[in-house]
C-alpha positions as CSV (number, residue, x, y, z in Angstrom):
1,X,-27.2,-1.6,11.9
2,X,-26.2,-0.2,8.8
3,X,-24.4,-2.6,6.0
4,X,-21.9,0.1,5.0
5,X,-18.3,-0.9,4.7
6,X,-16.2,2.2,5.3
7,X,-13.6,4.0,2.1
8,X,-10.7,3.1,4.9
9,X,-11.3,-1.0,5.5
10,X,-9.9,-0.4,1.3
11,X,-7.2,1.7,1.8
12,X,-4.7,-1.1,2.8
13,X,-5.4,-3.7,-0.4
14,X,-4.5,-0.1,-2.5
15,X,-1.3,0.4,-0.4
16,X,-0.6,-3.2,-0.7
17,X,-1.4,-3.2,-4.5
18,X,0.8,-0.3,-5.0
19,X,3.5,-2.0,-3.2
20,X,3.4,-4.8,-5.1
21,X,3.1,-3.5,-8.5
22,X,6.3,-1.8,-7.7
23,X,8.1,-5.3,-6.8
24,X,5.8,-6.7,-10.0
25,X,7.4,-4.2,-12.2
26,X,11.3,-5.2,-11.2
27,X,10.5,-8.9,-11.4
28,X,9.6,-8.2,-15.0
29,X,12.7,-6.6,-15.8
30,X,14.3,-9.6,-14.0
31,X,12.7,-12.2,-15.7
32,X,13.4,-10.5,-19.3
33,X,16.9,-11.0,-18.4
34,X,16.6,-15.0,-18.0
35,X,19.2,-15.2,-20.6
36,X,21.9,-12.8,-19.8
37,X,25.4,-14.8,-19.2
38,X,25.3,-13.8,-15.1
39,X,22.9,-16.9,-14.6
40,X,23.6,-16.9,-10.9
41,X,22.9,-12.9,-10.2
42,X,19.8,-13.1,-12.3
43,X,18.5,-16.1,-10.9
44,X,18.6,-14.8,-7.1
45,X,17.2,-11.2,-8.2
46,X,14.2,-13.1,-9.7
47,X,13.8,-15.2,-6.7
48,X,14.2,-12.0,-4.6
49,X,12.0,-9.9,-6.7
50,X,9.2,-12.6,-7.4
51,X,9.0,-13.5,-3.8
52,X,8.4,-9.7,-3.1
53,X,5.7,-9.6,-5.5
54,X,3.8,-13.2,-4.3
55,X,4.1,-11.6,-0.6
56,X,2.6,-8.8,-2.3
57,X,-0.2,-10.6,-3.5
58,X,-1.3,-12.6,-0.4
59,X,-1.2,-9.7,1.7
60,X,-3.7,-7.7,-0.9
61,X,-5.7,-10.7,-1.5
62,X,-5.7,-11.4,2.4
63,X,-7.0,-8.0,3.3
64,X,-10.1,-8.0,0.3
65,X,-10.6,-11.5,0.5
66,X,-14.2,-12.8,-0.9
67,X,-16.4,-12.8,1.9
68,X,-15.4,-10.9,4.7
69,X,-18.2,-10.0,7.2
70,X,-17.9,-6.9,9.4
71,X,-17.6,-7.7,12.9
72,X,-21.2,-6.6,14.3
73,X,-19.8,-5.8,17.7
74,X,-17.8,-3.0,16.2
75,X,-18.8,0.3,16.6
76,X,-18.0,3.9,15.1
77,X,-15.5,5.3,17.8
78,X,-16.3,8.9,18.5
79,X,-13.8,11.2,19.0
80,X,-13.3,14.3,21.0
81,X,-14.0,17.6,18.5
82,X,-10.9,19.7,17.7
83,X,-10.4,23.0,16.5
84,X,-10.2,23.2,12.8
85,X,-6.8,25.1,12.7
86,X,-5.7,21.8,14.3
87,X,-7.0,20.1,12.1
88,X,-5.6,21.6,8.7
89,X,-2.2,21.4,10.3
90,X,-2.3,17.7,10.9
91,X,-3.7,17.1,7.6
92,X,-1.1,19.1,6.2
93,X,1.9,17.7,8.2
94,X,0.6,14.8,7.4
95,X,0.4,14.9,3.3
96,X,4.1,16.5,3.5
97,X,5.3,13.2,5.3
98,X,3.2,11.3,2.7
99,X,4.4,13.1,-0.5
100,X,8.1,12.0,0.9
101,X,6.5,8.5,1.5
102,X,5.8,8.4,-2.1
103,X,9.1,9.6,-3.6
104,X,10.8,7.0,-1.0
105,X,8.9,4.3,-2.6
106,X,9.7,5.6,-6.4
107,X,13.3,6.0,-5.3
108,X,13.4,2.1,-3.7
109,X,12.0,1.0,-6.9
110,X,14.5,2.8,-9.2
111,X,16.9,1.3,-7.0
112,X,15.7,-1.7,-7.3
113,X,15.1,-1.4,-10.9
114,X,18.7,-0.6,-11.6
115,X,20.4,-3.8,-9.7
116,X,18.3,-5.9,-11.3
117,X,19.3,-4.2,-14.5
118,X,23.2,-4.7,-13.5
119,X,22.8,-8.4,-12.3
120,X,23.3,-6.9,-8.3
121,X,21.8,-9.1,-6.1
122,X,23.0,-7.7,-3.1
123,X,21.7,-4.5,-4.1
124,X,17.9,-5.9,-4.6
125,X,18.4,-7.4,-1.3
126,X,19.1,-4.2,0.3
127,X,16.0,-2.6,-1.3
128,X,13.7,-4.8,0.4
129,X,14.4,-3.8,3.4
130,X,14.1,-0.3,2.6
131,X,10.6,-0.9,0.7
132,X,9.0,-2.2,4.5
133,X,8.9,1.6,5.9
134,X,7.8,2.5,2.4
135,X,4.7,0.4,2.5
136,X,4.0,1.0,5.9
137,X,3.6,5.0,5.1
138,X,2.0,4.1,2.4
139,X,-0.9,2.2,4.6
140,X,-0.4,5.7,6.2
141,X,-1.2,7.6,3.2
142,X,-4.2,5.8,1.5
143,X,-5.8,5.5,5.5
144,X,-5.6,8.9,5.8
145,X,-7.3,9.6,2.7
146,X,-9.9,6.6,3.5
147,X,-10.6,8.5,6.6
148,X,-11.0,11.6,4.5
149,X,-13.2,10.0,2.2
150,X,-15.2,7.9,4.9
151,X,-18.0,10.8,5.4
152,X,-18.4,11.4,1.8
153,X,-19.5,7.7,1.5
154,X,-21.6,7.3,4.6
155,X,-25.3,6.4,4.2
156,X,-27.4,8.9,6.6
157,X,-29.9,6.5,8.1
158,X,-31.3,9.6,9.6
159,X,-33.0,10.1,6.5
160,X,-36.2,8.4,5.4
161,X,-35.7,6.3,2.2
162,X,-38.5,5.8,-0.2
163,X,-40.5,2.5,0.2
């Protein structure tokens, strides 16, 4: 049984990274503003925002954590061969949905960005919520290119290695 840990077992911890450097990046902004007058606002939008970014953490560190063992029951699952036209629409359809996955996410974060900015806590509330189906197609987006990458990193034990 071959040792090799496939490009996709990854591809969640980069999802989840990105994810969380997102929440990372307005908890900054929300702890620079520590000072501002609106004690209250800024408070909850750091509590909001660092929260998002600890989640963020756990679930990255959770999915890479230090030794993980692949389960030696597993096997490869095989699936039925399609026809490559089928194949190149998928993958096409599929990086379409992705690209918009990606803007969704830049767009929460703006968002989020600019209520921490104007002491809106109700705002950075909101854009939690709408960051969950923005990590989820992300998870879509860096599996699919896992799977995609999976072959490319595959050891051939087919072929006779050198003593």
């Amino acid at each position: 049984m071959s040792s090799h840990r496939p490009v996709s077992k990854y591809a969640g911890a980069v999802a989840t990274g990105l994810w969380t450097l997102g929440w990372a990046s307005a908890a900054d902004h929300a702890a620079a503003q520590v000072t501002a007058p609106l004690a209250g606002a800024v408070l909850a939008n750091l509590i909001a925002t660092g929260a998002c970014s600890m989640v963020g953490c756990v679930m990255t560190y959770r999915i890479v954590r230090p030794g993980f063992r692949p389960d030696p029951t597993e096997k490869e699952t095989q699936y039925p061969a399609e026809s490559w036209g089928k194949r190149v629409t998928g993958w096409v359809g599929l990086f379409v949905w992705c690209a918009a996955a990606v803007l969704w996410n830049l767009m929460v974060y703006r968002v989020a960005i600019r209520a921490v900015a104007e002491h809106q806590t109700f705002g950075v509330l909101i854009m939690v919520f709408f960051s969950l189906p923005g990590w989820i197609l992300l998870n879509l987006l860096f599996v699919s290119l896992g799977v995609m990458l999976d072959p490319l990193f595959a050891r051939d034990e087919t072929v006779k290695r050198w003593p």
